[in-house]
NUTI-342857 format. One record per atom (N, C-alpha, C): atom name; x negated, y negated, z; residue number from 1. Coordinates in nm, 2 decimals, decimal comma. Example, Ala and Ser with C-alpha at 12.3 -4.5 7.8 and 13.67 -1.06 7.14 Angstrom:
residues 2
[pt "N"; [-1,32; 0,57; 0,78]; 1];
[pt "CA"; [-1,23; 0,45; 0,78]; 1];
[pt "C"; [-1,32; 0,33; 0,78]; 1];
[pt "N"; [-1,28; 0,22; 0,71]; 2];
[pt "CA"; [-1,37; 0,11; 0,71]; 2];
[pt "C"; [-1,29; 0,00; 0,79]; 2];
END
This chain:
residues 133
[pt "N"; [-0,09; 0,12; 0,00]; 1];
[pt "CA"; [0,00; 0,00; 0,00]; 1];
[pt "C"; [-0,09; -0,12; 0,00]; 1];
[pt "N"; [-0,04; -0,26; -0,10]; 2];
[pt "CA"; [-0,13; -0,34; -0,07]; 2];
[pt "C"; [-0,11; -0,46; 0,03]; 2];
[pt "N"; [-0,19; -0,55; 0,07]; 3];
[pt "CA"; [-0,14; -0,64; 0,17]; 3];
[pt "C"; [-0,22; -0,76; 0,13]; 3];
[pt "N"; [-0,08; -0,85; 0,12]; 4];
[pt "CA"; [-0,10; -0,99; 0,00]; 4];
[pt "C"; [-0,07; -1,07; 0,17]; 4];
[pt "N"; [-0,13; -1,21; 0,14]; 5];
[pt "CA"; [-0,08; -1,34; 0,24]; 5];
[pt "C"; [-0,06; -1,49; 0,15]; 5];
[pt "N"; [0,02; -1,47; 0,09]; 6];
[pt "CA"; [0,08; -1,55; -0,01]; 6];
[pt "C"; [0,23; -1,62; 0,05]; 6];
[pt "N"; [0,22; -1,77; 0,05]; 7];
[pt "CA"; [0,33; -1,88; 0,10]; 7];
[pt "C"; [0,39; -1,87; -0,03]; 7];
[pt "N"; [0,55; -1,85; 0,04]; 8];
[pt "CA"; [0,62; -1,88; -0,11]; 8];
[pt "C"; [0,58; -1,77; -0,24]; 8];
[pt "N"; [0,57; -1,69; -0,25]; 9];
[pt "CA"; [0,53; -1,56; -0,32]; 9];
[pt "C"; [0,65; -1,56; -0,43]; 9];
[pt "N"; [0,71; -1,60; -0,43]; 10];
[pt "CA"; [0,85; -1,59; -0,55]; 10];
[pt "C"; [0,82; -1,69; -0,64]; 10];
[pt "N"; [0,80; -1,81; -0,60]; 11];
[pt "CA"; [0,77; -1,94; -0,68]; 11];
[pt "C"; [0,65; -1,94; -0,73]; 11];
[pt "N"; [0,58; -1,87; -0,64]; 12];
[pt "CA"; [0,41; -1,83; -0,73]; 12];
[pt "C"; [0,44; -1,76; -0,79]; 12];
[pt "N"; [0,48; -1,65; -0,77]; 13];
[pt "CA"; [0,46; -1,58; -0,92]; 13];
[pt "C"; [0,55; -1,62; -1,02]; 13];
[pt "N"; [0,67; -1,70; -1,03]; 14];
[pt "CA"; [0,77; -1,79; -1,10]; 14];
[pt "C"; [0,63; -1,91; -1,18]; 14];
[pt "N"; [0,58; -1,96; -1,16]; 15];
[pt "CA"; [0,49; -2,06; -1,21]; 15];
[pt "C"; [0,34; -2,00; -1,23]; 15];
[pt "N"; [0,29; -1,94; -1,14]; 16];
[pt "CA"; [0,16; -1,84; -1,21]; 16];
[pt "C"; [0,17; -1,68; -1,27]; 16];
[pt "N"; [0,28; -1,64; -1,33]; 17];
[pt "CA"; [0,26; -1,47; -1,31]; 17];
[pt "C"; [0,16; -1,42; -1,28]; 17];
[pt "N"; [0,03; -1,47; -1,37]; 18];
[pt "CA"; [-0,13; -1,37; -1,36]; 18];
[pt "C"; [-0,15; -1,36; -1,23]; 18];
[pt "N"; [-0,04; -1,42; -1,14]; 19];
[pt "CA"; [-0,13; -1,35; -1,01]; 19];
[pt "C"; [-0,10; -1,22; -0,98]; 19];
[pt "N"; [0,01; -1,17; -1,05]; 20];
[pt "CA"; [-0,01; -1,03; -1,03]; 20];
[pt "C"; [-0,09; -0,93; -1,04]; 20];
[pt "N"; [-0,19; -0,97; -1,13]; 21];
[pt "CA"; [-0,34; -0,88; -1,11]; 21];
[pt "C"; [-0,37; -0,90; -1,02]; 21];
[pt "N"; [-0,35; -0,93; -0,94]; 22];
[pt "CA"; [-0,42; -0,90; -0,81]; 22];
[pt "C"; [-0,39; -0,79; -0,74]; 22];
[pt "N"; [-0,28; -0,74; -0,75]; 23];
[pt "CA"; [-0,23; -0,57; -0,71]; 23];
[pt "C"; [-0,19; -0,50; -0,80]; 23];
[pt "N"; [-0,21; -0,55; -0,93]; 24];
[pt "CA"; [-0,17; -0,45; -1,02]; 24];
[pt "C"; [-0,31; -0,46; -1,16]; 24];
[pt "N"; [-0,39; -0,43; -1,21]; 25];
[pt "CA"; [-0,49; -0,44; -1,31]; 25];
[pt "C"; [-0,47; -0,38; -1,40]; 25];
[pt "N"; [-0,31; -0,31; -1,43]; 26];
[pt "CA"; [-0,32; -0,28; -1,58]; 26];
[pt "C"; [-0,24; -0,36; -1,65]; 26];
[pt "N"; [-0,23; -0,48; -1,59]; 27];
[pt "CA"; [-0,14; -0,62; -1,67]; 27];
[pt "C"; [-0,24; -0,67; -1,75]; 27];
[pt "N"; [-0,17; -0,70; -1,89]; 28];
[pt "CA"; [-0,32; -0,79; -2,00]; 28];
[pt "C"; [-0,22; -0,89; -2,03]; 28];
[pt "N"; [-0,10; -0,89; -2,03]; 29];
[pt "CA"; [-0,03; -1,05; -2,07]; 29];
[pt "C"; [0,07; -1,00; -2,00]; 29];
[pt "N"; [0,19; -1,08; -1,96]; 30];
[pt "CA"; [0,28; -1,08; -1,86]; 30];
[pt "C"; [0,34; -1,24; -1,90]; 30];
[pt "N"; [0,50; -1,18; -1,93]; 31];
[pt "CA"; [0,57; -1,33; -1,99]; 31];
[pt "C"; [0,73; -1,29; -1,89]; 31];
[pt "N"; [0,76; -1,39; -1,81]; 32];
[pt "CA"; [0,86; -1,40; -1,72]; 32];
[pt "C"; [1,00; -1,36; -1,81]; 32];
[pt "N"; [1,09; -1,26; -1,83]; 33];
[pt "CA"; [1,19; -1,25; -1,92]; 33];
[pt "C"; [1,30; -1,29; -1,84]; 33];
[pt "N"; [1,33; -1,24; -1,72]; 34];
[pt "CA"; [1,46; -1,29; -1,61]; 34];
[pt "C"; [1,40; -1,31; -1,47]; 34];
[pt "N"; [1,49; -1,40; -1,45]; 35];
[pt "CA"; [1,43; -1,45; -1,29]; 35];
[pt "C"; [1,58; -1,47; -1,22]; 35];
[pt "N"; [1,60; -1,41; -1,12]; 36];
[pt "CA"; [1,72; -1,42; -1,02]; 36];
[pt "C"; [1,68; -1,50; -0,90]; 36];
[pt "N"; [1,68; -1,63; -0,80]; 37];
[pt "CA"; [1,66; -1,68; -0,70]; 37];
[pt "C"; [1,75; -1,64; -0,61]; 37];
[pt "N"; [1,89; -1,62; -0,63]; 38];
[pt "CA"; [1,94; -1,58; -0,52]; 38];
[pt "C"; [1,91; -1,42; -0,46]; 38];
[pt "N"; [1,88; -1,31; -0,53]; 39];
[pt "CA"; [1,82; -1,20; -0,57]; 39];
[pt "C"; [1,70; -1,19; -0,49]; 39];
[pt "N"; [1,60; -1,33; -0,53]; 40];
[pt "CA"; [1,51; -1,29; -0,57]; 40];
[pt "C"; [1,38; -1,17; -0,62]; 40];
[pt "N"; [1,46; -1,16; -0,74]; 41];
[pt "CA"; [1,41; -1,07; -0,82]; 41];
[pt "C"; [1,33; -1,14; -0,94]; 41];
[pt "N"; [1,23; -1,06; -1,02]; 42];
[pt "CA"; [1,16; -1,06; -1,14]; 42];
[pt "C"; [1,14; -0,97; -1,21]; 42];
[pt "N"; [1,18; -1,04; -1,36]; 43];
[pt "CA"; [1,14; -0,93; -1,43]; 43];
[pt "C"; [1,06; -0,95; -1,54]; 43];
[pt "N"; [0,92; -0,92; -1,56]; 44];
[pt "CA"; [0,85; -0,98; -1,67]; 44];
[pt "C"; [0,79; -0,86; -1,75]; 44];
[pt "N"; [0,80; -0,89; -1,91]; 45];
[pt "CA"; [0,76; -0,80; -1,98]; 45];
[pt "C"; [0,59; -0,80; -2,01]; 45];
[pt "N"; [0,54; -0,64; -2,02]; 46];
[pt "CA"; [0,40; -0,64; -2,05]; 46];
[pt "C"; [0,36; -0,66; -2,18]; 46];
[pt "N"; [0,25; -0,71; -2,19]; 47];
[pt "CA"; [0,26; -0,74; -2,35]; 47];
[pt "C"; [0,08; -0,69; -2,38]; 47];
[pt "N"; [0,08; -0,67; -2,54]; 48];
[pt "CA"; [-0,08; -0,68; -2,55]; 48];
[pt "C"; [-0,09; -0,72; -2,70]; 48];
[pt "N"; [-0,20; -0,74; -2,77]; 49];
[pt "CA"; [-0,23; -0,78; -2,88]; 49];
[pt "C"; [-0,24; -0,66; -2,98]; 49];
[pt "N"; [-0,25; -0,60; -3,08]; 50];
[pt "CA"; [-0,30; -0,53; -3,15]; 50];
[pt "C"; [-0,41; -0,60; -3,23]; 50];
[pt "N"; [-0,48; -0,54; -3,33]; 51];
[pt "CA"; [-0,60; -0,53; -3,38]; 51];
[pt "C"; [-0,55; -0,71; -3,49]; 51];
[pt "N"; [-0,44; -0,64; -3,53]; 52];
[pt "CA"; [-0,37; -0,74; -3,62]; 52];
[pt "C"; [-0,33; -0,88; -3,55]; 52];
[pt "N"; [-0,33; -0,89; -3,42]; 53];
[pt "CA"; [-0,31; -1,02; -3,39]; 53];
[pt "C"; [-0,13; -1,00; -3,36]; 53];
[pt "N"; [-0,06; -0,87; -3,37]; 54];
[pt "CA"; [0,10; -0,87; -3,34]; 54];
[pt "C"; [0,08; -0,84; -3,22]; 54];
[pt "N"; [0,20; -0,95; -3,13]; 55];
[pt "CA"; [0,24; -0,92; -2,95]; 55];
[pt "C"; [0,32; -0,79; -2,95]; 55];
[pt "N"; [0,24; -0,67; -2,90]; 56];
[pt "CA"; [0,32; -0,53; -2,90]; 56];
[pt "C"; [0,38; -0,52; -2,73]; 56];
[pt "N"; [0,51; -0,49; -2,73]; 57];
[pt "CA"; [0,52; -0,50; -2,61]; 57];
[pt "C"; [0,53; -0,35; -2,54]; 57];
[pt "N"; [0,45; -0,35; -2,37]; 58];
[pt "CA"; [0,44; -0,21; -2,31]; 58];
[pt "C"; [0,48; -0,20; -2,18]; 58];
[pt "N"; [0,59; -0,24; -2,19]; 59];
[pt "CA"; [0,67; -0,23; -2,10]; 59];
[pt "C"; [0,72; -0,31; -1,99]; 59];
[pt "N"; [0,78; -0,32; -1,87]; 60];
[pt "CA"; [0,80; -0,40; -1,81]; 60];
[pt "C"; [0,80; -0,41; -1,67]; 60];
[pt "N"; [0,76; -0,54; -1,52]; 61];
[pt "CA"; [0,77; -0,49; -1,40]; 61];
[pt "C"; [0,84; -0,58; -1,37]; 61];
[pt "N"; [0,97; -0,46; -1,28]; 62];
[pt "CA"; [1,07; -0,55; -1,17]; 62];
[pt "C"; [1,05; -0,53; -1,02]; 62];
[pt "N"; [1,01; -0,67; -1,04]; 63];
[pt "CA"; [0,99; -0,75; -0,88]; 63];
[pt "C"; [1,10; -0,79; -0,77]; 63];
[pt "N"; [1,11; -0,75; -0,70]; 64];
[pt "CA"; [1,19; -0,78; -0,61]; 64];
[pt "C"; [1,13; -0,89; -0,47]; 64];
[pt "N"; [1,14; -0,97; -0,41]; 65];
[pt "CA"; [1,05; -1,00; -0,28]; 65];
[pt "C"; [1,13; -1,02; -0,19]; 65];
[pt "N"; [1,11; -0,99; -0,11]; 66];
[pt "CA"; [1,22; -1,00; 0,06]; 66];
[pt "C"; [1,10; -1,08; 0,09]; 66];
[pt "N"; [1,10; -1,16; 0,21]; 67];
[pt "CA"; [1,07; -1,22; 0,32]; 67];
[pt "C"; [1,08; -1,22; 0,45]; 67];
[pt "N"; [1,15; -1,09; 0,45]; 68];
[pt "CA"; [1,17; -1,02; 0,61]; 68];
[pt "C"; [1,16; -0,88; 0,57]; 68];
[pt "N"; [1,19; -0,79; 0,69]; 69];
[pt "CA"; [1,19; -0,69; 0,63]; 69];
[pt "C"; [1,30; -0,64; 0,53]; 69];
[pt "N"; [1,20; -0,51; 0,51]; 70];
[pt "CA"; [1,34; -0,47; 0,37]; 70];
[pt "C"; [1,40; -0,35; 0,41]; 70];
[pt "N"; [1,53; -0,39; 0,41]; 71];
[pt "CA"; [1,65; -0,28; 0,46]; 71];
[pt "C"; [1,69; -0,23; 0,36]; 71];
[pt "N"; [1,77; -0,12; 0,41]; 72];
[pt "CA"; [1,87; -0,04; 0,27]; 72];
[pt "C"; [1,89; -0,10; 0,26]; 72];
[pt "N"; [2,00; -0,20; 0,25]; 73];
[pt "CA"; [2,11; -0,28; 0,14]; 73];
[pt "C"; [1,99; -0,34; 0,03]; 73];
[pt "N"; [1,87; -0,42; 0,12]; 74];
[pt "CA"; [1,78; -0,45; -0,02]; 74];
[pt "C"; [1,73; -0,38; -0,09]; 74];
[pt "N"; [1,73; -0,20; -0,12]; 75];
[pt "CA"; [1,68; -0,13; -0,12]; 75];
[pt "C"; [1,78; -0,09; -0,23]; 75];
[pt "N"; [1,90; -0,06; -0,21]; 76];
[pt "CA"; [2,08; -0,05; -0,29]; 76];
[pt "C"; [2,01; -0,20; -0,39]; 76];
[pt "N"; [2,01; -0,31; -0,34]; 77];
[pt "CA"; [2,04; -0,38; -0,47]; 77];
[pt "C"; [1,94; -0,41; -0,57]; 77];
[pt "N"; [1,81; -0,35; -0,53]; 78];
[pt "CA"; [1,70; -0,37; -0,58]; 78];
[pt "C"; [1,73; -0,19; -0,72]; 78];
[pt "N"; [1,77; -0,14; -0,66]; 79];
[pt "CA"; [1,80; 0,00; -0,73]; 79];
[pt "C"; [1,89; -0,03; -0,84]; 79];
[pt "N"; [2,00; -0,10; -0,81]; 80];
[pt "CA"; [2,05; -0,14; -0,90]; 80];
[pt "C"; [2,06; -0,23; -1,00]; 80];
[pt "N"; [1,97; -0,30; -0,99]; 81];
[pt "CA"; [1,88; -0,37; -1,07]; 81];
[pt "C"; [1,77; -0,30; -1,16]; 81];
[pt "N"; [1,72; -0,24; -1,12]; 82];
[pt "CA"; [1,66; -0,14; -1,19]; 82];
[pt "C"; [1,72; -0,06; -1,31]; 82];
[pt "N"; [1,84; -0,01; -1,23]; 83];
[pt "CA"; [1,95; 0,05; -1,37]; 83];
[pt "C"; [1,97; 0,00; -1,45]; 83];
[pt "N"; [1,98; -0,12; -1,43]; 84];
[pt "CA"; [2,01; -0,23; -1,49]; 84];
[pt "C"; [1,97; -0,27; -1,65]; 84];
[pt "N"; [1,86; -0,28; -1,60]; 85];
[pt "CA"; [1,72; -0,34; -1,67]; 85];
[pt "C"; [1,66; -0,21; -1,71]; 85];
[pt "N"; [1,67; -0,06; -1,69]; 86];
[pt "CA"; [1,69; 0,03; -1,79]; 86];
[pt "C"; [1,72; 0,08; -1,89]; 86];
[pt "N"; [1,87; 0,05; -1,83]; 87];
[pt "CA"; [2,00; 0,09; -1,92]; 87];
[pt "C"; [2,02; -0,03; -2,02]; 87];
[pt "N"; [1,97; -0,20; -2,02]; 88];
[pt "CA"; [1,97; -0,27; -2,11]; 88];
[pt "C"; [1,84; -0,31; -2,21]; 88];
[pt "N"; [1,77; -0,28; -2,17]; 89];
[pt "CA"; [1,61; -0,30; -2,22]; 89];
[pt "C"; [1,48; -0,19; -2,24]; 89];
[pt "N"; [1,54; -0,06; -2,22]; 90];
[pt "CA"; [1,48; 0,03; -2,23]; 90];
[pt "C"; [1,51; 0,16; -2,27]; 90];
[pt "N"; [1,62; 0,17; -2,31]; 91];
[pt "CA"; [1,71; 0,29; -2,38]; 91];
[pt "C"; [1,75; 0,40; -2,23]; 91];
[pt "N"; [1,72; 0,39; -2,15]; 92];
[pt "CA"; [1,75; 0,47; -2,02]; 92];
[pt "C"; [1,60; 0,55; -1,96]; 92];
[pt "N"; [1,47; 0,50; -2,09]; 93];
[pt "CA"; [1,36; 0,53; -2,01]; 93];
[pt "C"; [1,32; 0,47; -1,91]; 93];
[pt "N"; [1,33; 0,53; -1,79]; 94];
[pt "CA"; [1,23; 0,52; -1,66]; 94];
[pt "C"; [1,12; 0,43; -1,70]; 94];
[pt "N"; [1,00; 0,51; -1,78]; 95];
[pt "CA"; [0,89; 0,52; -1,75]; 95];
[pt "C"; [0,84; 0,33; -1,80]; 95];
[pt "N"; [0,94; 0,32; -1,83]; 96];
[pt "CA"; [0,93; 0,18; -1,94]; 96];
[pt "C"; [0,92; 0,06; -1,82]; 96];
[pt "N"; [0,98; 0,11; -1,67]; 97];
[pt "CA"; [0,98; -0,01; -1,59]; 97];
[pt "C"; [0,89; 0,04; -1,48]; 97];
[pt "N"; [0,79; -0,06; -1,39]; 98];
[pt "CA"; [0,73; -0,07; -1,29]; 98];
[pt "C"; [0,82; -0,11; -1,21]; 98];
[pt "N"; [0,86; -0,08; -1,11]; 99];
[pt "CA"; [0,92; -0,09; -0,99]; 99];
[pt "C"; [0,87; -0,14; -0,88]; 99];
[pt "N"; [0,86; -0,27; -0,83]; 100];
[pt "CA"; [0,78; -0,32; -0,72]; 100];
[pt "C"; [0,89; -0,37; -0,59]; 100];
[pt "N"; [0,83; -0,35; -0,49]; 101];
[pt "CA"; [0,88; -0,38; -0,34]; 101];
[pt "C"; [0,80; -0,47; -0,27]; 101];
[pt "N"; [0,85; -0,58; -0,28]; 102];
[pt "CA"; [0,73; -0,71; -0,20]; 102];
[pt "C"; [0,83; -0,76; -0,08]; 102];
[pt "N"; [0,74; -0,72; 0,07]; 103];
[pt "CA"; [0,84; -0,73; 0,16]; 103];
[pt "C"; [0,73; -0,76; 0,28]; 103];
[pt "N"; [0,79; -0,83; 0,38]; 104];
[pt "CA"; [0,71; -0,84; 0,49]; 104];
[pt "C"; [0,66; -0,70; 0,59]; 104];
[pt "N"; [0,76; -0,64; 0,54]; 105];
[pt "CA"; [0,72; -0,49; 0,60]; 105];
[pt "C"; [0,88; -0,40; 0,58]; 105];
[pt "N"; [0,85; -0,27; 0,56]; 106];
[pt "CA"; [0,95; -0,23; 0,52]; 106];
[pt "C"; [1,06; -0,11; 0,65]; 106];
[pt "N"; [1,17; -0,10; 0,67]; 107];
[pt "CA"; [1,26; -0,01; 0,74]; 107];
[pt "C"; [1,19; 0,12; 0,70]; 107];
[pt "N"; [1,20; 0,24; 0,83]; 108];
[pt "CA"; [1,16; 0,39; 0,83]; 108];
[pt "C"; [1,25; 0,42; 0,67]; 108];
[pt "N"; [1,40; 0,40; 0,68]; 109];
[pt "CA"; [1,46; 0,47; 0,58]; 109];
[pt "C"; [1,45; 0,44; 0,43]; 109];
[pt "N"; [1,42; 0,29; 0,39]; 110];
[pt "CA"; [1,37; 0,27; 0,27]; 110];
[pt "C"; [1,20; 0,33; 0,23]; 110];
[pt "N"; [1,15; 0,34; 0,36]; 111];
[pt "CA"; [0,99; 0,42; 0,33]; 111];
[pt "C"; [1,00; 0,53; 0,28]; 111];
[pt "N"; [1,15; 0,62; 0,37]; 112];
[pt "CA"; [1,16; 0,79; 0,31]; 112];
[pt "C"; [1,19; 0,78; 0,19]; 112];
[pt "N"; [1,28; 0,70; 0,17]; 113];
[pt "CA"; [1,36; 0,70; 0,02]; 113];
[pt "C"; [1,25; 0,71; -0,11]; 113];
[pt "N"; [1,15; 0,61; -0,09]; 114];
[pt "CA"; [1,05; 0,61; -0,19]; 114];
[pt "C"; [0,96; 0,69; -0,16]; 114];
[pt "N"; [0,96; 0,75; -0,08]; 115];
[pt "CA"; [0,84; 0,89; -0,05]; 115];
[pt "C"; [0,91; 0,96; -0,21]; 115];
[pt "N"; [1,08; 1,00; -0,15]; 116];
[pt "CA"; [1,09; 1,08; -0,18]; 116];
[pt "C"; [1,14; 1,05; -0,36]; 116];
[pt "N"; [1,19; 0,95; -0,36]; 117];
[pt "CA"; [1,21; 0,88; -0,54]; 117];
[pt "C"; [1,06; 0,86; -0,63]; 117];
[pt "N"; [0,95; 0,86; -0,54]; 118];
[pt "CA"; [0,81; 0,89; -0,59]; 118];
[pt "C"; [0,76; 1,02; -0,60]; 118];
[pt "N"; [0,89; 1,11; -0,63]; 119];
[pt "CA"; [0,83; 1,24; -0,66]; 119];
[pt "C"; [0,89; 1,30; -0,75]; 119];
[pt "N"; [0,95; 1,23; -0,80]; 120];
[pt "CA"; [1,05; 1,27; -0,94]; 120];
[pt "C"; [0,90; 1,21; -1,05]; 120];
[pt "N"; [0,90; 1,25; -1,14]; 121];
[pt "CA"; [0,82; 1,34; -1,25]; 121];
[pt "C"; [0,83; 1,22; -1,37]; 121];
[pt "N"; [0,98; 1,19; -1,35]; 122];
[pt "CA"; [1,04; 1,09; -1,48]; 122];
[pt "C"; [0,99; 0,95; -1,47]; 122];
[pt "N"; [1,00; 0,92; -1,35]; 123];
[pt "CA"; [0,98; 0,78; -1,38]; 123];
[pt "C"; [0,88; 0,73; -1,28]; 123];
[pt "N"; [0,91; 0,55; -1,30]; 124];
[pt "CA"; [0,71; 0,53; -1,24]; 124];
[pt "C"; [0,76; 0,50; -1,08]; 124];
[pt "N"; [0,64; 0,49; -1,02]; 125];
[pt "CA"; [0,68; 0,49; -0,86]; 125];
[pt "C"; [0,71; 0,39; -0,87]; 125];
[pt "N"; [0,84; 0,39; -0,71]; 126];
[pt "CA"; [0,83; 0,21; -0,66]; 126];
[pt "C"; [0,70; 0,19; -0,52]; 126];
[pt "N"; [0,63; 0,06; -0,60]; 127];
[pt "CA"; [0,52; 0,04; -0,53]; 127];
[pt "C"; [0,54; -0,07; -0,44]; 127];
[pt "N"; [0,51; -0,02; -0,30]; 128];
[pt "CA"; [0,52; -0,10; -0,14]; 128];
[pt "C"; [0,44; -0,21; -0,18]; 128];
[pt "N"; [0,46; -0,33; -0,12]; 129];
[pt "CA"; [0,35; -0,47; -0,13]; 129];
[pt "C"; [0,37; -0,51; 0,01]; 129];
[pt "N"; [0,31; -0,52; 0,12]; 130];
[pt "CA"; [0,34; -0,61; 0,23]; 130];
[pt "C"; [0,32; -0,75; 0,18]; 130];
[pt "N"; [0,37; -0,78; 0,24]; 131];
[pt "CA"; [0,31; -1,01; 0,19]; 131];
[pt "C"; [0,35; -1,05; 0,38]; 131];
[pt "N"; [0,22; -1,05; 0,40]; 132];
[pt "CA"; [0,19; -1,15; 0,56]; 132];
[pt "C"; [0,18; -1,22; 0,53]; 132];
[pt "N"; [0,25; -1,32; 0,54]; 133];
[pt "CA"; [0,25; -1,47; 0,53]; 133];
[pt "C"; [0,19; -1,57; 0,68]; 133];
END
């Protein structure tokens, strides 16, 4: 798990994305496609260059950030979100979205949940972020 100490973490990454390489290093371009404030959710698409100079796009990561801890219910609406952004932007592939969890610390039962949703085969993990602010 990684542990960020970033003020305001939603608006930073809203106005810098690249700071997401900082816990993630297989980002090469990263362009904000939806942004929810009440939510606070993100969703930005990966992008890279080909030889030719065309923007080929490789996928995409949905960010979620709590600023307290994160409960089931943010856990429910962060999942559904995910379907979401699946089922509209990726033909129902999984593997197509990064799933991130950026929270001050997270509830025992959203920890089991992604133990156990990070063992399914199909799609990509959801990856824990502490942010101590």
């Amino acid at each position: 798990m990684h542990l960020l100490r970033i003020k305001n973490l939603y608006e930073t990454i809203i106005k810098k994305p690249e700071i997401i390489k900082m816990w993630n290093n297989n980002v090469n371009d990263l362009t904000i496609v939806e942004k929810n404030e009440t939510e606070r959710c993100i969703l930005a698409e990966r992008s890279f260059c080909d030889e030719e100079g065309k923007r080929i796009i490789s996928g995409f990561l949905l960010m979620k950030i709590i600023d307290n801890i994160c409960k089931e219910k943010d856990l429910i609406k962060f999942r559904r979100a995910l379907e979401r952004v699946v089922k509209e932007r990726c033909g129902g592939n999984y593997m197509e979205v990064e799933p991130i969890l950026i929270a001050k610390d997270f509830e025992e039962k959203v920890m089991k949940f992604v133990t156990n949703y990070n063992k399914l085969q199909r799609r990509k993990p959801i990856q824990l972020i502490k942010n101590i602010k």
